[in-house]
Rosetta silent file (secondary structure, phi, psi, omega in degrees, C-alpha in Angstrom):
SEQUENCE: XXXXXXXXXXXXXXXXXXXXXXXXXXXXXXXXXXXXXXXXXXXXXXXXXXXXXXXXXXXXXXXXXXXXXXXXXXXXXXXXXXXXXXXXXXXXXXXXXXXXXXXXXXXXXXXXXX
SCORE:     score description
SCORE:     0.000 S_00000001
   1 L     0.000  135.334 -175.885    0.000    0.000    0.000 S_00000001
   2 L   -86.372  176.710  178.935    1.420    3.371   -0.931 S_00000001
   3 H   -57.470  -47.538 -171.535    1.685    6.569    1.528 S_00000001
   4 H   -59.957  -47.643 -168.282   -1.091    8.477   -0.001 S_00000001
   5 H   -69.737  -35.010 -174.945   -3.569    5.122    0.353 S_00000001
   6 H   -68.026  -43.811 -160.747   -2.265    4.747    4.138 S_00000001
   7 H   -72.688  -11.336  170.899   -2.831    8.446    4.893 S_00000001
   8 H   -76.036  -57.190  177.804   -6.125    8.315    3.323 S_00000001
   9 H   -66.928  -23.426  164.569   -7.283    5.148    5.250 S_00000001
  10 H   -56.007  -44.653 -157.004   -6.240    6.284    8.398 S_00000001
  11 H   -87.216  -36.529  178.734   -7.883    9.759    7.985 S_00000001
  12 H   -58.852  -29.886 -155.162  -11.530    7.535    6.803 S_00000001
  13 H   -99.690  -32.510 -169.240  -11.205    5.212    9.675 S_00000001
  14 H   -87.364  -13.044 -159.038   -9.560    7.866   12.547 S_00000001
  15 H   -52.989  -25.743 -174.601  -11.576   11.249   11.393 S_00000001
  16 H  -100.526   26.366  134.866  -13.913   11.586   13.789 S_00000001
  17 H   -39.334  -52.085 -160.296  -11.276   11.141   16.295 S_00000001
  18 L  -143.761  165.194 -161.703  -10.151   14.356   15.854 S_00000001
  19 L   -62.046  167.067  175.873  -11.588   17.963   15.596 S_00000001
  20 L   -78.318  -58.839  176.768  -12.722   18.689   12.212 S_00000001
  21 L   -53.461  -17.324  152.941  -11.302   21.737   11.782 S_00000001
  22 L   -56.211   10.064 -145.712   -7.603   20.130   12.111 S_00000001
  23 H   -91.075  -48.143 -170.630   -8.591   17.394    9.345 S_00000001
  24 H   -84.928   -9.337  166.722   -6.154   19.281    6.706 S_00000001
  25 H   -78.525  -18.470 -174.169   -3.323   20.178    9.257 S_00000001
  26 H  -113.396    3.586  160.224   -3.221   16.714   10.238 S_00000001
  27 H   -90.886  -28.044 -173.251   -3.117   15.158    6.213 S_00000001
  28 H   -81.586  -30.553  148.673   -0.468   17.663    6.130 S_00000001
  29 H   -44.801  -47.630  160.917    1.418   16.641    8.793 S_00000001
  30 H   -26.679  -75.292  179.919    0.856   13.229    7.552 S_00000001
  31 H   -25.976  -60.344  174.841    2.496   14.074    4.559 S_00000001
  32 L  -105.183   28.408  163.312    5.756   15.413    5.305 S_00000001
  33 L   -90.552  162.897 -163.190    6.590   12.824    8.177 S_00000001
  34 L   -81.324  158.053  130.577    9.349   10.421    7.394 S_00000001
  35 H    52.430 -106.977  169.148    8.636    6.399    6.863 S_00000001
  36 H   -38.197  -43.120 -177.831    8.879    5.408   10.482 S_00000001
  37 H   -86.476  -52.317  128.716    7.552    7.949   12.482 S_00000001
  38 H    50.976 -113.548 -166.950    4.646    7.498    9.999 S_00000001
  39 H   -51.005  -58.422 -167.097    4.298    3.998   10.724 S_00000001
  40 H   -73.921  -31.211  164.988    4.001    4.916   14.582 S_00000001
  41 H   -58.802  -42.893 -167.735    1.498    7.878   14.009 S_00000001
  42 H   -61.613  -40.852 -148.487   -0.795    5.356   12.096 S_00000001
  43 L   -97.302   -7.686 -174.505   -0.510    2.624   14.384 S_00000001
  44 L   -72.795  143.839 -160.394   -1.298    4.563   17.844 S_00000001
  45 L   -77.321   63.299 -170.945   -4.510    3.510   19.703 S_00000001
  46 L   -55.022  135.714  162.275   -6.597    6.974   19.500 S_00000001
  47 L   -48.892  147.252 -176.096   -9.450    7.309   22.271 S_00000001
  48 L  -104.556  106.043  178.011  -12.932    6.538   20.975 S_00000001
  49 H   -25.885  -51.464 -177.438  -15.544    9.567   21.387 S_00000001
  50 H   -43.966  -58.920 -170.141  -18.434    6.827   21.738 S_00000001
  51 H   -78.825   -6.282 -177.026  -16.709    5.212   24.798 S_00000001
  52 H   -81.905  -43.082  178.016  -15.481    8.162   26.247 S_00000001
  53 H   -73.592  -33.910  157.919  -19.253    9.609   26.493 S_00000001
  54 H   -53.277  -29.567 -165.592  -20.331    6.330   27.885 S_00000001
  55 H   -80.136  -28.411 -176.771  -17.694    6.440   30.439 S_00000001
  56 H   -49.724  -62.825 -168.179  -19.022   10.225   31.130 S_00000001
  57 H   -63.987  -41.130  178.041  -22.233    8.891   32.050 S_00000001
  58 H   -97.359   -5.786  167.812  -21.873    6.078   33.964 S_00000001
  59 L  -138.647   -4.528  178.251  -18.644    6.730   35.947 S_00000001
  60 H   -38.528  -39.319 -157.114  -17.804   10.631   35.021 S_00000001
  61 H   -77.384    1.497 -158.178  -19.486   11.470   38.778 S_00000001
  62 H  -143.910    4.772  161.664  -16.650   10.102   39.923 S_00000001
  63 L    85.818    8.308 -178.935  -13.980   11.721   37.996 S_00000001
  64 H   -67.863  -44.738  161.078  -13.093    8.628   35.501 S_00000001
  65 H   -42.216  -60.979 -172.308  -13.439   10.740   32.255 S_00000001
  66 H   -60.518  -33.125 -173.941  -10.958   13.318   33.397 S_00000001
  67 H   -54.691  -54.722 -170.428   -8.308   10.595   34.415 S_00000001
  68 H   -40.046  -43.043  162.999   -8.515    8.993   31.087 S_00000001
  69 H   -48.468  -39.535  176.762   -7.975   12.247   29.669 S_00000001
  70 L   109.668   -2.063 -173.231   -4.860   13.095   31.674 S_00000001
  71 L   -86.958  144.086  176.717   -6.611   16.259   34.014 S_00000001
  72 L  -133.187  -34.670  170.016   -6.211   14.485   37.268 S_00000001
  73 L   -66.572  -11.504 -148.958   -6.726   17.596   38.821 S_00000001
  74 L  -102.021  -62.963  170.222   -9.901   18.082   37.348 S_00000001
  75 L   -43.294  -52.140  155.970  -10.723   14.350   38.122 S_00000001
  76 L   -53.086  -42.311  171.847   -9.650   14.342   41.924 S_00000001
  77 H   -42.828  -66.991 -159.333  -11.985   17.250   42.142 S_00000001
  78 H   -93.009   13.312  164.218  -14.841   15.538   40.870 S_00000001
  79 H   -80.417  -46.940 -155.601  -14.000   11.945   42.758 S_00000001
  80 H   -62.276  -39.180  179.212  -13.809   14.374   46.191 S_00000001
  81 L  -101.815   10.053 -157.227  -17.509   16.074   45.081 S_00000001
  82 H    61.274   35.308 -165.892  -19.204   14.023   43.475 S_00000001
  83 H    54.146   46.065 -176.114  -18.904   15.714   40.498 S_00000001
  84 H    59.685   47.283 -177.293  -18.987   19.063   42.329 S_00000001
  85 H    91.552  -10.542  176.642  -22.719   17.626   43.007 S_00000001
  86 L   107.685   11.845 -173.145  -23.048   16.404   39.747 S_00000001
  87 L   -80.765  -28.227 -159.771  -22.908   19.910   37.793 S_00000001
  88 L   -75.834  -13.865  158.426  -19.602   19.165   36.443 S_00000001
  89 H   -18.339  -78.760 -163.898  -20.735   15.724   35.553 S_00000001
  90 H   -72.244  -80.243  175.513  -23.367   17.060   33.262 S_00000001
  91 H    16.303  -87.909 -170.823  -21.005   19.667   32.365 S_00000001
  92 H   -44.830  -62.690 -157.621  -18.497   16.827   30.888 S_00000001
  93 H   -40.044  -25.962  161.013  -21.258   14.487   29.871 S_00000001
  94 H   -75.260  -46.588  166.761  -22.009   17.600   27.181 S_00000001
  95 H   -50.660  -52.742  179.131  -18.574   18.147   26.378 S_00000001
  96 H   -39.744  -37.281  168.562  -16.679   15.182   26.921 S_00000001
  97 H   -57.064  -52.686  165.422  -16.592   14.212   22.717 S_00000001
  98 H   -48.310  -54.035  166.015  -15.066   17.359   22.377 S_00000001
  99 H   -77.744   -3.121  175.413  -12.260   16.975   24.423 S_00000001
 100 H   -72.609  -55.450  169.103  -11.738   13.444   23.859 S_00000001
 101 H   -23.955  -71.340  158.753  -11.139   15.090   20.062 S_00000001
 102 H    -8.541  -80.931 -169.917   -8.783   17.551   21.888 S_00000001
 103 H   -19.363  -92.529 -179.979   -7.314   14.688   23.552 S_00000001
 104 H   -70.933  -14.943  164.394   -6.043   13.129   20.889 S_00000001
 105 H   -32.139  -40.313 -170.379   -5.107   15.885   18.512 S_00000001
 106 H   -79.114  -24.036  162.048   -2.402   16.448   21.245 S_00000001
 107 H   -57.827  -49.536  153.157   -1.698   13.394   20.995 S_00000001
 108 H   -54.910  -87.232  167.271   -0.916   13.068   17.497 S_00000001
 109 H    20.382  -80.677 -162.536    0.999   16.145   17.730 S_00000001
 110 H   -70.296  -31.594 -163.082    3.323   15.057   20.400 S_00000001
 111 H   -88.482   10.219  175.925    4.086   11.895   18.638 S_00000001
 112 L  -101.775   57.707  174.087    4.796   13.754   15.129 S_00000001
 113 L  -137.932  -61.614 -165.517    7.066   15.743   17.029 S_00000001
 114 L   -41.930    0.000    0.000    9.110   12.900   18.657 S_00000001
């Protein structure tokens, strides 16, 4: 399979993965990395919006979204409150796709940087 066919199946199978607006900064990035790193961009595990918003609902109240995410402060917060009482719950539980998106953009990022 050539580069152009990988970076194309990756972007059909990964796109909603990542913010939209980023879709052509991240074929271009694609583009100019070499071979290997590549290979390692492609092959990384991205979080899945779907499971992240499940995870919102049924354990979010308890800070389990935010760990996953990497805010641990944000997370300790909401194991210690209840989810501040639940607003920040629903708070995430609107949000959470978005920042899972976030999430991994940065992710990608750092590893077409390494």
């Amino acid at each position: 399979m050539d580069r152009k066919s990988q970076i194309d199946m990756f972007l059909a199978q990964n796109g909603e993965k990542f913010p939209a607006m980023r879709a052509a900064e991240i074929r271009e990035t694609l583009d100019q990395l070499d071979d290997s790193r590549l290979t390692m961009v492609l092959s990384f595990s991205y979080k899945e919006t779907m499971t992240m918003l499940l995870l919102s609902i049924f354990l979010g109240e308890w800070g389990v979204d935010r760990f996953l995410l990497g805010d641990t402060g944000m997370g300790v917060l909401k194991l210690l409150t209840g989810g501040a009482c639940g607003v920040l719950w629903i708070i995430d539980m609107i949000k959470i796709q978005d920042m899972t998106r976030e999430y991994n953009y940065k992710k990608f990022a750092e590893l077409a940087r390494m």
